[in-house]
N, CA, C, O and CB atoms as a CASP TS submission, in Angstrom:
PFRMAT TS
TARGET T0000
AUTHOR 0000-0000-0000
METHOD Language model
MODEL 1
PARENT N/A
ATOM      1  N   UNK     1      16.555  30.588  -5.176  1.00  0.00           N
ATOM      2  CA  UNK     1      15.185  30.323  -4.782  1.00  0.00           C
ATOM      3  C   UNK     1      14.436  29.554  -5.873  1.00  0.00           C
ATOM      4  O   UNK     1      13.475  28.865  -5.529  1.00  0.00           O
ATOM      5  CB  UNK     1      14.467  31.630  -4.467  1.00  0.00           C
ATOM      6  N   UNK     2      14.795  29.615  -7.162  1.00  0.00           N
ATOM      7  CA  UNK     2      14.234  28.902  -8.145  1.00  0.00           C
ATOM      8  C   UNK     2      14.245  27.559  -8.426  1.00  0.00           C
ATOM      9  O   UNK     2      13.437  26.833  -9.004  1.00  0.00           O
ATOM     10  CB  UNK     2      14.562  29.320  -8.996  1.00  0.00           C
ATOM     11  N   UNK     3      15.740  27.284  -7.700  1.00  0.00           N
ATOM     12  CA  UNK     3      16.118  26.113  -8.003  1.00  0.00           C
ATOM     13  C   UNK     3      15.075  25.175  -6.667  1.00  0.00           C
ATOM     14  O   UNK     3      14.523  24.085  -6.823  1.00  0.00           O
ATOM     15  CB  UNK     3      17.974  26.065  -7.978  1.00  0.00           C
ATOM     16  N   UNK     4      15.078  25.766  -5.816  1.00  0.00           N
ATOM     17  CA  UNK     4      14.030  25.250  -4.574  1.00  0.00           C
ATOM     18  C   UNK     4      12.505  24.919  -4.868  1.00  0.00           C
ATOM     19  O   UNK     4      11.886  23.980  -4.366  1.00  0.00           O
ATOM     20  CB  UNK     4      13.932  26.419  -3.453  1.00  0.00           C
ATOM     21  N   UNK     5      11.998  25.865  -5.779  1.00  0.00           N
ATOM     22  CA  UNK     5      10.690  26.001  -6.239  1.00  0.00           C
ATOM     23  C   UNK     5      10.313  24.619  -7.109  1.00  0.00           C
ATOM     24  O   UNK     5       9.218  24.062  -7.180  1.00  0.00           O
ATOM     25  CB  UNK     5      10.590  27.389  -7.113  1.00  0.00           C
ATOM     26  N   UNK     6      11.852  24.168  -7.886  1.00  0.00           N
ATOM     27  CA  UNK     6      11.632  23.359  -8.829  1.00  0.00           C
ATOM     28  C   UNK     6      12.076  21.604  -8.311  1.00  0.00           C
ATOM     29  O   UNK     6      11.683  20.463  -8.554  1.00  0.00           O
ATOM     30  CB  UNK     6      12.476  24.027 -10.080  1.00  0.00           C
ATOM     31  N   UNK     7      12.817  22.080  -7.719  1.00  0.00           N
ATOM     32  CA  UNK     7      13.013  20.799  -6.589  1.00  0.00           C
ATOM     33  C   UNK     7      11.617  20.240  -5.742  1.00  0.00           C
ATOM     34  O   UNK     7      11.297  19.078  -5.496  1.00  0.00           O
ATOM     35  CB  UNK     7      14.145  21.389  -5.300  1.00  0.00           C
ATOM     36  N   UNK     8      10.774  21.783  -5.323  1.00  0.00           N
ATOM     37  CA  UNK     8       9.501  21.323  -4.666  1.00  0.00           C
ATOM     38  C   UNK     8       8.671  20.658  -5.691  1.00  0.00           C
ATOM     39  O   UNK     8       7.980  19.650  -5.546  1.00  0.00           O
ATOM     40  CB  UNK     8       8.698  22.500  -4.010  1.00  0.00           C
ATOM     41  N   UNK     9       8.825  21.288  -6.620  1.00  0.00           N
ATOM     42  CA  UNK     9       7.641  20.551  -7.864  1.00  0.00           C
ATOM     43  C   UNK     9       8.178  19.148  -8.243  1.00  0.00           C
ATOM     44  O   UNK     9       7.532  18.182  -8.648  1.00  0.00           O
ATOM     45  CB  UNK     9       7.532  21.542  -9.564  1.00  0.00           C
ATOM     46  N   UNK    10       9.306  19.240  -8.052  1.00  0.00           N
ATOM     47  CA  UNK    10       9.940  18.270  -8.741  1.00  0.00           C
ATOM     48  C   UNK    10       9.590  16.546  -7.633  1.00  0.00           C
ATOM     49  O   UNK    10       9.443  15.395  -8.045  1.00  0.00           O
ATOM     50  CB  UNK    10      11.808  18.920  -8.896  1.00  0.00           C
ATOM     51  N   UNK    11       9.570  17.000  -6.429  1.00  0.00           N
ATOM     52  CA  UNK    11       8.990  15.937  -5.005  1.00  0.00           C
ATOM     53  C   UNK    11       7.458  15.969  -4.827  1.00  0.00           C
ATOM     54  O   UNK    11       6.849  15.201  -4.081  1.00  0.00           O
ATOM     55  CB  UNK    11       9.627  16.527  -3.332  1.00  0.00           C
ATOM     56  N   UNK    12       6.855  16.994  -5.634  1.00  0.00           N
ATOM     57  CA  UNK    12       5.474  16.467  -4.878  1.00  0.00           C
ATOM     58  C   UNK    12       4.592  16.347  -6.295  1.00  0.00           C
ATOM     59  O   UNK    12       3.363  16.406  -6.318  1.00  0.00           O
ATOM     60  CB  UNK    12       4.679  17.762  -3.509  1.00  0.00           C
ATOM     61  N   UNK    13       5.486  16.158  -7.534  1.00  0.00           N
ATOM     62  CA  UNK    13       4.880  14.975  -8.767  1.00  0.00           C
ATOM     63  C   UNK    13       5.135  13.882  -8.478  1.00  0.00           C
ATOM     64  O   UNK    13       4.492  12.914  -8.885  1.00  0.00           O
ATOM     65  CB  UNK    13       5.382  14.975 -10.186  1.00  0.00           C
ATOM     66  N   UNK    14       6.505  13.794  -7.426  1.00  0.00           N
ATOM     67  CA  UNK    14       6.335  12.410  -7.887  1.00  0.00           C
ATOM     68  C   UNK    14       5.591  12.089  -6.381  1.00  0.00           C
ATOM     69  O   UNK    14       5.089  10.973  -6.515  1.00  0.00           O
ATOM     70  CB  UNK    14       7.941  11.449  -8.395  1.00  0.00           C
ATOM     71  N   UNK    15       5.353  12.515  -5.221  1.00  0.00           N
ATOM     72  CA  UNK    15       4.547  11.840  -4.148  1.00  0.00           C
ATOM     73  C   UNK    15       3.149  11.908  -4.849  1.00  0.00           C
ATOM     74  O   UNK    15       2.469  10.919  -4.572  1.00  0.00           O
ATOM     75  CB  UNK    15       4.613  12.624  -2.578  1.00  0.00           C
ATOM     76  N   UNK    16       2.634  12.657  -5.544  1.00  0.00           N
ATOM     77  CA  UNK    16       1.564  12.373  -6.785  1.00  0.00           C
ATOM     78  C   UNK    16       1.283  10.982  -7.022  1.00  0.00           C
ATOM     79  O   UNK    16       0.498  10.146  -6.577  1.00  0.00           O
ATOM     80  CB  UNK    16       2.073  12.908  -8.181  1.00  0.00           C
ATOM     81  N   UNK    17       2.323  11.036  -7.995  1.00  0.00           N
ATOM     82  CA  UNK    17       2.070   9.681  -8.822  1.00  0.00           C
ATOM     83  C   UNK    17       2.892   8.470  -7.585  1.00  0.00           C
ATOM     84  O   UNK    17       2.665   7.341  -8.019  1.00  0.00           O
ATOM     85  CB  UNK    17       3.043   9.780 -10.789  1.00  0.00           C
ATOM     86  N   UNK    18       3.490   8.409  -6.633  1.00  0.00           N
ATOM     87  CA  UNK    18       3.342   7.402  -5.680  1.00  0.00           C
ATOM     88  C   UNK    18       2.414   7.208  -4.910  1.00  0.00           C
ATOM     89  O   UNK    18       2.366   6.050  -4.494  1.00  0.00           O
ATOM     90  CB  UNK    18       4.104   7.384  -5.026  1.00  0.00           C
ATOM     91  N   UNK    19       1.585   7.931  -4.516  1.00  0.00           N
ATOM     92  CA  UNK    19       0.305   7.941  -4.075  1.00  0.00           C
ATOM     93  C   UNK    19      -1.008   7.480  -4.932  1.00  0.00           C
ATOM     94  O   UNK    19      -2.052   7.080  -4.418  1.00  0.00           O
ATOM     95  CB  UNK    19       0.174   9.172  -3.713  1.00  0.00           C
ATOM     96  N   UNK    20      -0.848   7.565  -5.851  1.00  0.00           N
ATOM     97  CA  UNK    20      -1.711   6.664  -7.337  1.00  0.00           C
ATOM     98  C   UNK    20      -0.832   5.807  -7.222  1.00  0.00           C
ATOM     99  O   UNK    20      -0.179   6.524  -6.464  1.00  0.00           O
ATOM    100  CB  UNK    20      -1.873   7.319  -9.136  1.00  0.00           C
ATOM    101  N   UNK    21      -0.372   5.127  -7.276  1.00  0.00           N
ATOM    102  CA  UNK    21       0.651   3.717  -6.919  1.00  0.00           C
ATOM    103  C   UNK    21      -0.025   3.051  -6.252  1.00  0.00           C
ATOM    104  O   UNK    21      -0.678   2.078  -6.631  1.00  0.00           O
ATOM    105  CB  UNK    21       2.008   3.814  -6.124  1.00  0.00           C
ATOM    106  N   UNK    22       0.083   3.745  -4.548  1.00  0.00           N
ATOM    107  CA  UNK    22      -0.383   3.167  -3.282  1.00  0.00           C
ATOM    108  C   UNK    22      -1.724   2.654  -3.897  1.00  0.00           C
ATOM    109  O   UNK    22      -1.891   1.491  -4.265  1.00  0.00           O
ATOM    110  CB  UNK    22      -0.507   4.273  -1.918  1.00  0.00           C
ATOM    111  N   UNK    23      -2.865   3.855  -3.987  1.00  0.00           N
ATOM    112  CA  UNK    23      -4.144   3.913  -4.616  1.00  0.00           C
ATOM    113  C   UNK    23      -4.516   2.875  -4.978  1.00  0.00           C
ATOM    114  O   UNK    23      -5.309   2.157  -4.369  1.00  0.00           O
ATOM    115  CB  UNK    23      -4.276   4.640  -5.563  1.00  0.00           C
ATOM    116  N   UNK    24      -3.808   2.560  -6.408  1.00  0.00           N
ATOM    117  CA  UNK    24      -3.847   1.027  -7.097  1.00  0.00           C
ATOM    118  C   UNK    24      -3.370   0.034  -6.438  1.00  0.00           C
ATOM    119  O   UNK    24      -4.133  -0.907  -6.655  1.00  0.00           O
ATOM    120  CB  UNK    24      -3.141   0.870  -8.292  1.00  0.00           C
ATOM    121  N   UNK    25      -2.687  -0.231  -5.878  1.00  0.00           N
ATOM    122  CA  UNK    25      -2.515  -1.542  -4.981  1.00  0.00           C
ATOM    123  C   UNK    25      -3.017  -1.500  -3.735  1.00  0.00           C
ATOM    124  O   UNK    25      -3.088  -2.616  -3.220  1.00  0.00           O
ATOM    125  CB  UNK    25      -1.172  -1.924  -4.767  1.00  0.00           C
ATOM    126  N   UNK    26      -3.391  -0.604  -3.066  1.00  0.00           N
ATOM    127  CA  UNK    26      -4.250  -0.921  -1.842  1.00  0.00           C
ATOM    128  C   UNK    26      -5.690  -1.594  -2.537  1.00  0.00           C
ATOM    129  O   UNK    26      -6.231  -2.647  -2.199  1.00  0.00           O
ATOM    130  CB  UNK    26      -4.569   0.639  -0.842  1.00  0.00           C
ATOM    131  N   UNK    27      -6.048  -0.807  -3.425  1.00  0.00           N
ATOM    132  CA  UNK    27      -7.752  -1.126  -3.747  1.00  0.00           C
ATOM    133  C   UNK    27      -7.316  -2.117  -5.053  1.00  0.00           C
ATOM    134  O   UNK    27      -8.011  -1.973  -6.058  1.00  0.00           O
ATOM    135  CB  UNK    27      -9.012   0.609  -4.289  1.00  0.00           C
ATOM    136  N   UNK    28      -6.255  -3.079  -5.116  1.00  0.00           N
ATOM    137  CA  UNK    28      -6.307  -3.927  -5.632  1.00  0.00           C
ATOM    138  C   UNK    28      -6.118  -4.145  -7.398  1.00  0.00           C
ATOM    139  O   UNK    28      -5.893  -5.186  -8.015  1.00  0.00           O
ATOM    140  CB  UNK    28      -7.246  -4.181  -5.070  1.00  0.00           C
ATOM    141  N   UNK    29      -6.300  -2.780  -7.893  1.00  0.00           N
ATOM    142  CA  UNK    29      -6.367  -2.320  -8.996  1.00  0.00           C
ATOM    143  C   UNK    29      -4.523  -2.846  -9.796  1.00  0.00           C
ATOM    144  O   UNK    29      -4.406  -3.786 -10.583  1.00  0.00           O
ATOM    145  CB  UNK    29      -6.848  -0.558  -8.716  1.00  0.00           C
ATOM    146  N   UNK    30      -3.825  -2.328  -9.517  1.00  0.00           N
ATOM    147  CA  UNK    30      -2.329  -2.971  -9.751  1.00  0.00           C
ATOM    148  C   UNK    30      -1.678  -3.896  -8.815  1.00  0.00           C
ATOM    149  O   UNK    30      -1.583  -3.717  -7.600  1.00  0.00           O
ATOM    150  CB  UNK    30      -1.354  -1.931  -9.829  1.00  0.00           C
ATOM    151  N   UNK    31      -1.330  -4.687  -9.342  1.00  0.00           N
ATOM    152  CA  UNK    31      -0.850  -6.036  -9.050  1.00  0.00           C
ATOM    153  C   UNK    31       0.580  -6.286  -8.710  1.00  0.00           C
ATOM    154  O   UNK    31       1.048  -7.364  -8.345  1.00  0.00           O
ATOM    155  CB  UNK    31      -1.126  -6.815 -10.123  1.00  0.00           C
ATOM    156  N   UNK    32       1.069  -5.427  -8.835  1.00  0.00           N
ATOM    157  CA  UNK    32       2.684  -5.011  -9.249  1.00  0.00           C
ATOM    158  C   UNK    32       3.360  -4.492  -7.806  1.00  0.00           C
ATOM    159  O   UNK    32       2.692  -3.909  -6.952  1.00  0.00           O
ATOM    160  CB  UNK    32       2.762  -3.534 -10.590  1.00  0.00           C
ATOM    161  N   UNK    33       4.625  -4.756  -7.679  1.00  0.00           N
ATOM    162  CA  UNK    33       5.427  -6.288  -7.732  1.00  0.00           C
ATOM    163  C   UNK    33       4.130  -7.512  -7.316  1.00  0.00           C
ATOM    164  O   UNK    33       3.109  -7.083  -6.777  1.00  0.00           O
ATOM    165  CB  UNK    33       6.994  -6.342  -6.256  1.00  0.00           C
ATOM    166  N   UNK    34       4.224  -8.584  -7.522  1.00  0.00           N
ATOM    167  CA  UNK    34       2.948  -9.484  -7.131  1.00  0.00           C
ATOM    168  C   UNK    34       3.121  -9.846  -5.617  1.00  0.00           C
ATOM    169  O   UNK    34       2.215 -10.262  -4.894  1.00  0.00           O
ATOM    170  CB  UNK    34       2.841 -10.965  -8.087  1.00  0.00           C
ATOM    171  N   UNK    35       4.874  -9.550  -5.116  1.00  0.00           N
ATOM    172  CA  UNK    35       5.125 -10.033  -4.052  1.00  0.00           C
ATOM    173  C   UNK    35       4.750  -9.219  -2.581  1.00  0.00           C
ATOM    174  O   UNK    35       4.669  -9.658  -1.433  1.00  0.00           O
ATOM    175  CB  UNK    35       6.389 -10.301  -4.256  1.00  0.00           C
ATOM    176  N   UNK    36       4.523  -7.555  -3.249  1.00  0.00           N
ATOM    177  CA  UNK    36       4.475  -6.611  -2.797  1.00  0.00           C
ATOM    178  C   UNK    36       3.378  -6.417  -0.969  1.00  0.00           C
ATOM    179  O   UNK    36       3.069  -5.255  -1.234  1.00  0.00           O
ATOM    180  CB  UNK    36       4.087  -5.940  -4.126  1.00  0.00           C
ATOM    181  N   UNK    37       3.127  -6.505  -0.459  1.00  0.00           N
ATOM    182  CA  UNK    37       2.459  -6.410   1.004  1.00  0.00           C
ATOM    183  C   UNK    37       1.557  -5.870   0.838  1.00  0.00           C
ATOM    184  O   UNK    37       0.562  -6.433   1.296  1.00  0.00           O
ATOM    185  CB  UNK    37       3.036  -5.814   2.084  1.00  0.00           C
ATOM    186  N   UNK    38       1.336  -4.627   0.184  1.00  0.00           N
ATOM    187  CA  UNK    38       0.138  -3.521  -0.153  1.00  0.00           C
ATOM    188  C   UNK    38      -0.962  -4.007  -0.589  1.00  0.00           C
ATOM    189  O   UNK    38      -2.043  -3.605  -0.159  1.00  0.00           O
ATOM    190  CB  UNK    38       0.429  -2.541  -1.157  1.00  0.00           C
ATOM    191  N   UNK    39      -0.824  -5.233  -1.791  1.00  0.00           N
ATOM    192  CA  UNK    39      -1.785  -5.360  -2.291  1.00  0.00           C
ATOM    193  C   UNK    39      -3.028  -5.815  -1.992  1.00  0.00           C
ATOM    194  O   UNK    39      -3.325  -6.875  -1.441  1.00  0.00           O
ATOM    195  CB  UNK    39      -1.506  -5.717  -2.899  1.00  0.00           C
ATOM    196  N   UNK    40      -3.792  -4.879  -2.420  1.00  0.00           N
ATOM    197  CA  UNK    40      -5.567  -5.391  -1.581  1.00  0.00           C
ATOM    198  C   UNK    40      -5.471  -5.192  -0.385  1.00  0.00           C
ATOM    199  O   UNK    40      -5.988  -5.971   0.416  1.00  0.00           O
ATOM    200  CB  UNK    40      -6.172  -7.075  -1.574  1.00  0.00           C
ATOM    201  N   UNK    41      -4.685  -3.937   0.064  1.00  0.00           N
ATOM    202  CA  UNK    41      -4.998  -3.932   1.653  1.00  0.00           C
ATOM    203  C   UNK    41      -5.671  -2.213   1.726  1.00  0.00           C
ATOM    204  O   UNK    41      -4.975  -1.239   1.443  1.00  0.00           O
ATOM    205  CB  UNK    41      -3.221  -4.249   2.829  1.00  0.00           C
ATOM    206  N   UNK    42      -7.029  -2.122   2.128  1.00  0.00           N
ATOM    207  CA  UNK    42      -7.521  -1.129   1.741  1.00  0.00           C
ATOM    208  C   UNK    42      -6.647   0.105   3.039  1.00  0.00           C
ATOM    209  O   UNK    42      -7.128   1.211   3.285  1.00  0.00           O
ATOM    210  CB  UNK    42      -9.301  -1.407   1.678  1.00  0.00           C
ATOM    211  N   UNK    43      -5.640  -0.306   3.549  1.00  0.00           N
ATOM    212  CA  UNK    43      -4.857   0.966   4.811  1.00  0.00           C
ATOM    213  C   UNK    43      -4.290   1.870   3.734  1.00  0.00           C
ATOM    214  O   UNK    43      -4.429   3.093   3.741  1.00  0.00           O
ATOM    215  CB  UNK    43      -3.257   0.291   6.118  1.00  0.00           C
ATOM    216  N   UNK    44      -3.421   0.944   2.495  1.00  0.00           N
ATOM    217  CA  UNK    44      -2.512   1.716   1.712  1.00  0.00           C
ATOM    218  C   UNK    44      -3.350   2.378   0.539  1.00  0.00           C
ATOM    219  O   UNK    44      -2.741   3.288  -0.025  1.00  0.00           O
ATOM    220  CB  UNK    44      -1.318   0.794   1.173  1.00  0.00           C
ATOM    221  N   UNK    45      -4.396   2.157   0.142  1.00  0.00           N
ATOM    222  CA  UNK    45      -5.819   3.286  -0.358  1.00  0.00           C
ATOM    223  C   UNK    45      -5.378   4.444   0.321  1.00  0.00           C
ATOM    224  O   UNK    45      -4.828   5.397  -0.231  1.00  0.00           O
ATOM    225  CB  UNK    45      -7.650   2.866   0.241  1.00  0.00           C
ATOM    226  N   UNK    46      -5.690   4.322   1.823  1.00  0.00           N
ATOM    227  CA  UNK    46      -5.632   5.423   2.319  1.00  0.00           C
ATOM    228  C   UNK    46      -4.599   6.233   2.087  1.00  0.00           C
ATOM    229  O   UNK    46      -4.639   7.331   1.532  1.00  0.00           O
ATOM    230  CB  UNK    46      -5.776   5.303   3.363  1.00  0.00           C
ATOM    231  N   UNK    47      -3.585   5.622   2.562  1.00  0.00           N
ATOM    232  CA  UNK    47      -2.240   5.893   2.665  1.00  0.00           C
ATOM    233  C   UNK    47      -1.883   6.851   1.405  1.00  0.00           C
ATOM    234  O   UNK    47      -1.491   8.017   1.375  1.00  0.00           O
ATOM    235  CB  UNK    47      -1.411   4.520   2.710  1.00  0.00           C
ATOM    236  N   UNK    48      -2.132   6.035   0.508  1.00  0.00           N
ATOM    237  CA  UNK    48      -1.902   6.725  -0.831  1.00  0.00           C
ATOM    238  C   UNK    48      -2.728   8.357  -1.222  1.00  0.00           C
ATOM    239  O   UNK    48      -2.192   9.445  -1.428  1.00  0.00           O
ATOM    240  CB  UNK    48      -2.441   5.536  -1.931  1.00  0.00           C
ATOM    241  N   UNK    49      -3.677   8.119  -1.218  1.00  0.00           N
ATOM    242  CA  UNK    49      -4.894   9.582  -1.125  1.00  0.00           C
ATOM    243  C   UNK    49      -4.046  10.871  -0.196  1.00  0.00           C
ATOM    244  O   UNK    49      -3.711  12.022  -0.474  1.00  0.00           O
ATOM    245  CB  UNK    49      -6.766   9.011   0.062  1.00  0.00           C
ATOM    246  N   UNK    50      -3.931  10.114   0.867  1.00  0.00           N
ATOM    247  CA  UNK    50      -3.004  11.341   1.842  1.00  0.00           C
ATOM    248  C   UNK    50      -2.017  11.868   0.947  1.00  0.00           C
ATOM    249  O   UNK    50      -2.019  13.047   0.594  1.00  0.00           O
ATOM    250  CB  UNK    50      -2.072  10.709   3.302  1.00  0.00           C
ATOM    251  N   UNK    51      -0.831  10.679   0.419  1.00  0.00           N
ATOM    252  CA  UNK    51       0.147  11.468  -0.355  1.00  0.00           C
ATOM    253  C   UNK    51      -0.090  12.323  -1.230  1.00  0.00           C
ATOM    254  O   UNK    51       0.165  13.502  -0.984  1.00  0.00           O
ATOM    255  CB  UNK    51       0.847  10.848  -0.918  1.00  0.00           C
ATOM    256  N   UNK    52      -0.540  12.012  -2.248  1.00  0.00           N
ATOM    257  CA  UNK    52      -1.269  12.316  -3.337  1.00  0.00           C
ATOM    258  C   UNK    52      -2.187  14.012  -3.147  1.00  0.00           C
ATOM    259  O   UNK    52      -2.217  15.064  -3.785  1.00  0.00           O
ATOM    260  CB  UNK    52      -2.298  10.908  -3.500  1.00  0.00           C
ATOM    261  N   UNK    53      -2.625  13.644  -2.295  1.00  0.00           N
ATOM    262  CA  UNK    53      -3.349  14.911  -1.469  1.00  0.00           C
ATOM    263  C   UNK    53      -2.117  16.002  -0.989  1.00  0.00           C
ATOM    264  O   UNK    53      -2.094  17.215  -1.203  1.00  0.00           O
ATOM    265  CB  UNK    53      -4.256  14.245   0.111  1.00  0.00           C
ATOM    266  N   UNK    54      -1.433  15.442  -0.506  1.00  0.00           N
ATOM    267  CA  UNK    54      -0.085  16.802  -0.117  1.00  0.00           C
ATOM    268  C   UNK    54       0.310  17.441  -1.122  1.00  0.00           C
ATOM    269  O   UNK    54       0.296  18.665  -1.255  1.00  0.00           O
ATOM    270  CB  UNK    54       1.407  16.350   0.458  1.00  0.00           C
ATOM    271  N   UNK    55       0.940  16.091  -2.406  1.00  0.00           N
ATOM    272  CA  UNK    55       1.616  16.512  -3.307  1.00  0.00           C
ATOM    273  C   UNK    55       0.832  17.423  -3.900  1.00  0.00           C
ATOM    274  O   UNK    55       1.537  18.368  -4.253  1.00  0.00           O
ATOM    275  CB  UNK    55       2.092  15.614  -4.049  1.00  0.00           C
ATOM    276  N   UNK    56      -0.833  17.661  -4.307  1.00  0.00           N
ATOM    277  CA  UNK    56      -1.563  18.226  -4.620  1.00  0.00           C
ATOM    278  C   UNK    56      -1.626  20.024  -4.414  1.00  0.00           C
ATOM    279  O   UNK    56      -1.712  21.011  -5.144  1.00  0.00           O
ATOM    280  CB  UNK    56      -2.340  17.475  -4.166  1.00  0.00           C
ATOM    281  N   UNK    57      -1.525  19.718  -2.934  1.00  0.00           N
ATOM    282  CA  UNK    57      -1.544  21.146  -1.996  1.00  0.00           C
ATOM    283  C   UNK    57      -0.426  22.327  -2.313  1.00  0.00           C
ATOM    284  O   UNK    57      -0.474  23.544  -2.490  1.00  0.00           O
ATOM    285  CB  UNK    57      -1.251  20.712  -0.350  1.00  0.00           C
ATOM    286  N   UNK    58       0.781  21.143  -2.283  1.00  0.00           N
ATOM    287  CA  UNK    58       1.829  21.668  -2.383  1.00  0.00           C
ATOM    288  C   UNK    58       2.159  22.101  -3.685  1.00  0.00           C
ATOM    289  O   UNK    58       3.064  22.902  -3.921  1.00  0.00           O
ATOM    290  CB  UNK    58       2.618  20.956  -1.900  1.00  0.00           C
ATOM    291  N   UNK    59       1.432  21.577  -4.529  1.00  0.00           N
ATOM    292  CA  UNK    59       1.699  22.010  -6.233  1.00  0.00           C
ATOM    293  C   UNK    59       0.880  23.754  -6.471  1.00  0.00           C
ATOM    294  O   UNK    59       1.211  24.786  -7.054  1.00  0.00           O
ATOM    295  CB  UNK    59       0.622  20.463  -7.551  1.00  0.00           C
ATOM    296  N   UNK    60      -0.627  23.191  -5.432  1.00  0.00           N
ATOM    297  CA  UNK    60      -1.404  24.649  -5.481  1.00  0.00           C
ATOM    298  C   UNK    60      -0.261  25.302  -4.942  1.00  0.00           C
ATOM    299  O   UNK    60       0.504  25.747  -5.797  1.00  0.00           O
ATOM    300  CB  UNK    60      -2.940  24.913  -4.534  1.00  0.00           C
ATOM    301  N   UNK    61      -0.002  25.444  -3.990  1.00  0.00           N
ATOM    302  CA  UNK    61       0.692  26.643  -3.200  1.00  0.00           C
ATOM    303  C   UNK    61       1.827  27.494  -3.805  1.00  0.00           C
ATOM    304  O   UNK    61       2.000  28.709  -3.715  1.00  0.00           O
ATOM    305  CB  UNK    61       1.286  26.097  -1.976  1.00  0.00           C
ATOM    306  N   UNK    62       2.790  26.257  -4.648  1.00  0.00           N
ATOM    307  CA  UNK    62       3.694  26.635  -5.376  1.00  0.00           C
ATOM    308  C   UNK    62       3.284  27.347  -6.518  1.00  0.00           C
ATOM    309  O   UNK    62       4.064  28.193  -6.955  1.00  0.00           O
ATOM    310  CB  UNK    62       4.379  25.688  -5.638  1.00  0.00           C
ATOM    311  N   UNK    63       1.881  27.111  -7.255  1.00  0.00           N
ATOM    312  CA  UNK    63       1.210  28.175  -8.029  1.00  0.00           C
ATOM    313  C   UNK    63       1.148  28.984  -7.358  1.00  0.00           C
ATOM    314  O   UNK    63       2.084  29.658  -7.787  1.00  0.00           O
ATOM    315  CB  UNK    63       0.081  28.052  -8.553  1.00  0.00           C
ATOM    316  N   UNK    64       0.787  29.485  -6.620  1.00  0.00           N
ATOM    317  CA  UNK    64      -0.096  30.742  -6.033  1.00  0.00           C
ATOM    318  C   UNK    64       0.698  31.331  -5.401  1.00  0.00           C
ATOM    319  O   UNK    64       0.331  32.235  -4.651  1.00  0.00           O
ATOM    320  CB  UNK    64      -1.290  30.541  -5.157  1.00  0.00           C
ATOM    321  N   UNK    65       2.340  30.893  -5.561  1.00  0.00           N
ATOM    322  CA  UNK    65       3.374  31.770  -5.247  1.00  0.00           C
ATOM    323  C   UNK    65       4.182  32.572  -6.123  1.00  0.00           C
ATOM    324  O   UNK    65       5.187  33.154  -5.713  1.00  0.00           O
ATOM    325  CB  UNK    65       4.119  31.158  -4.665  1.00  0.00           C
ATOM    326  N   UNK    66       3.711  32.638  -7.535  1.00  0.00           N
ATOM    327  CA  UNK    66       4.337  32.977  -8.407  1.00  0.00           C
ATOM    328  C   UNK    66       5.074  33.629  -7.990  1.00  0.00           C
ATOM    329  O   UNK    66       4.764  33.836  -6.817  1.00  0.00           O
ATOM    330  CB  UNK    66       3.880  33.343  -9.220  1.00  0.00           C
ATOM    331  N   UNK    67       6.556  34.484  -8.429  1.00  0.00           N
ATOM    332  CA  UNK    67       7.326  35.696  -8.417  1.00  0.00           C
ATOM    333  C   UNK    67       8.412  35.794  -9.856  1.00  0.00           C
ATOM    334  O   UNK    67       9.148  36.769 -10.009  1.00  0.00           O
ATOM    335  CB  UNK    67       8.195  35.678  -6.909  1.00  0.00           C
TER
END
């Protein structure tokens, strides 16, 4: 069960920080790849916040499950 707990933490840092990714290239902020589709398109803002927002939830929950 531990190894599950850490696997969960381990997927929703990084939908975290891919969701600050999205973030920055929807709202234009990172530029990166230059070739990339996202950029400056305020859908993947959104897009990103949602992730970011799960990974969030899911980090609380996994606190507040201690054992």
């Amino acid at each position: 069960m531990q190894v599950l707990r850490w696997l969960l933490r381990i997927i929703a840092i990084l939908a975290i920080l891919m969701g600050l990714l999205w973030i920055g290239q929807g709202t234009g902020l990172i530029l990166w790849p230059s070739s990339s589709f996202m950029l400056a398109q305020p859908k993947w803002a959104v897009n990103g916040s949602i992730l970011a927002g799960v990974g969030v939830i899911v980090l609380l929950l996994l606190r507040g499950r201690r054992s």
